[in-house]
C-alpha positions in Angstrom: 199.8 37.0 3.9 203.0 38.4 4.5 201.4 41.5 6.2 199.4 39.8 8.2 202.3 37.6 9.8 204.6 41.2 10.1 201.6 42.4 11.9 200.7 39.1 14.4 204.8 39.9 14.7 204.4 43.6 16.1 201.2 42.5 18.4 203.4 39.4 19.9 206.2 41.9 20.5 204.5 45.0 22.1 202.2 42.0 24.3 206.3 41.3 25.3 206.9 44.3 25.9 203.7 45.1 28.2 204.4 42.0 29.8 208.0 42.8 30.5 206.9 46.0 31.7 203.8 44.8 34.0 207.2 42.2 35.7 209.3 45.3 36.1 206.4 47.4 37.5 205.4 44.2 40.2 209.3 43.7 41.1 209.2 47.6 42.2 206.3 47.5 44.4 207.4 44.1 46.3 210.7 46.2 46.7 209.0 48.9 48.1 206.8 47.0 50.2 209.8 45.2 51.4 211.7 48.3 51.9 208.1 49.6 53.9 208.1 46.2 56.2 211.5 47.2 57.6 211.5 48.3 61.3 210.8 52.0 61.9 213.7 54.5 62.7 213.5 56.5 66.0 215.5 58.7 67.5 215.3 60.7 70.8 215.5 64.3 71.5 218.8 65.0 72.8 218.4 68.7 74.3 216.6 70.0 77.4 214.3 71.3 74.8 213.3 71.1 71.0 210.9 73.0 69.1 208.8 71.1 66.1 207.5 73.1 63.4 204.9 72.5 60.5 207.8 72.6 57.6 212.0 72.3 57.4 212.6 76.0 58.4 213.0 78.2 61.7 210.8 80.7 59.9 208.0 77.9 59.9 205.0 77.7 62.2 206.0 76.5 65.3 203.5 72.9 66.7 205.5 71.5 69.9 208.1 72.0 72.4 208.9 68.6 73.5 212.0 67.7 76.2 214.8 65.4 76.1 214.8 61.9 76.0 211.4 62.2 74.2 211.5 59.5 71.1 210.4 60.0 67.6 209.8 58.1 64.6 211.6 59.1 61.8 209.7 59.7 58.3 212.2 61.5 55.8 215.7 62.9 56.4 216.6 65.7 54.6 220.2 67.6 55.1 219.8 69.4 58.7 216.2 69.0 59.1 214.2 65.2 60.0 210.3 65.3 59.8 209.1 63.1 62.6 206.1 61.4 64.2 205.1 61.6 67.7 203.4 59.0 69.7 200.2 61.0 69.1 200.6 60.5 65.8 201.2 63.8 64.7 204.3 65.0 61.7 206.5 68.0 62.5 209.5 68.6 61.6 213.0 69.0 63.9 216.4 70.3 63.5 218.6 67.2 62.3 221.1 68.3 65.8 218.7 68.1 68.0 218.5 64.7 68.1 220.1 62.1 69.6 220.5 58.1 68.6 219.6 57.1 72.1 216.7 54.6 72.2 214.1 55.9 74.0 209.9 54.6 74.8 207.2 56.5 75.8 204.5 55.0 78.2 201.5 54.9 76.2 198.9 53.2 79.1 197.8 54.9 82.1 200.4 53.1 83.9 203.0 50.4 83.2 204.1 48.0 85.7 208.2 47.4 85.6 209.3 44.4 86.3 212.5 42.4 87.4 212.0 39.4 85.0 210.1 39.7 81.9 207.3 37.8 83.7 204.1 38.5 84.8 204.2 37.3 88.1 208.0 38.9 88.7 208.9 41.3 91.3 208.1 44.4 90.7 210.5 47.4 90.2 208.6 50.7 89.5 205.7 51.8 88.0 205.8 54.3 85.1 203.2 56.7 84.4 201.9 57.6 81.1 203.9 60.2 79.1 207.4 59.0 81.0 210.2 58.5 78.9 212.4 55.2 79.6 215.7 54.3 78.0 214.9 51.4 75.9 217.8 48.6 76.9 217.1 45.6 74.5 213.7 43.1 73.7 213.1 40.0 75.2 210.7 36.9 74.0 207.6 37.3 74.7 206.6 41.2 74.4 208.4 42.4 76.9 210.9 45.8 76.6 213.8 46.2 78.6 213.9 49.5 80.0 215.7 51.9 82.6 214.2 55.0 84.6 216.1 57.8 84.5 217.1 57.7 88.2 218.7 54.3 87.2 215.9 51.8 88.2 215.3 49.1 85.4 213.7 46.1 84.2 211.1 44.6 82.2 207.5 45.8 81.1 205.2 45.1 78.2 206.1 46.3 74.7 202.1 46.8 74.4 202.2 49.6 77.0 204.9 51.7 75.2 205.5 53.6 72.0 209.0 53.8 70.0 210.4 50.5 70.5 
């Protein structure tokens, strides 16, 4: 009998043990998730012109020459170099000092109307074409961006009709 209670003894504690470990495992992936629900990093080329490659190196394949003010989305950091996401989507990497911390949006719609008030029915300042960089200025309520040309013009437009915000 007294083998059979040692032994009920070593199933209740390695049932503990896979129990603790199944709580530890669940606690790491709502962490992660957590950490994953965080609002994206972007940063904004800060040269007249940047070159994005296929890996961290200069000696890499180069993918993309884009211009300044153009944002990115920042995936992983590493020492001098940052592999990014475009607007299309697409991962390259970028020298770390190429970048700037300036927030910047990307019209993503054909065009997007610029408004004085974040209102529908608001005056209208400019209209941005697709693939124009704006200087992203602060949110309001509502889904609206606030955003400045770079000849100085701003106001508001829809967050729907921009990417990097």
């Amino acid at each position: 009998m007294r083998s059979a209670s040692s032994s009920w003894r070593r199933r209740v504690r390695a049932s503990s043990w896979r129990a603790e470990a199944v709580r530890s495992l669940a606690a790491a992936l709502l962490l992660a998730a957590g950490t994953a629900a965080q609002a994206a990093e972007f940063l904004s080329v800060g040269e007249n012109a940047a070159v994005l490659y296929d890996a961290p190196s200069r000696e890499a394949k180069p993918l993309f020459v884009v211009s300044r003010h153009y944002p990115l989305e920042v995936i992983v950091n590493l020492e001098a170099w940052v592999k990014v996401r475009d607007h299309a989507g697409a991962l390259s990497w970028i020298e770390r000092k190429l970048l700037s911390h300036q927030r910047m949006v990307v019209v993503n719609a054909p065009a997007a109307d610029v408004r004085t008030r974040p209102e529908n029915e608001a005056p209208l300042v400019f209209t941005a074409v697709q693939n124009v960089a704006l200087e992203l200025l602060g949110t309001a309520p509502g889904g609206w961006l606030r955003v400045r040309h770079s000849d100085g013009a701003n106001g508001y437009m829809r967050a729907s009709f921009a990417w990097g915000a």
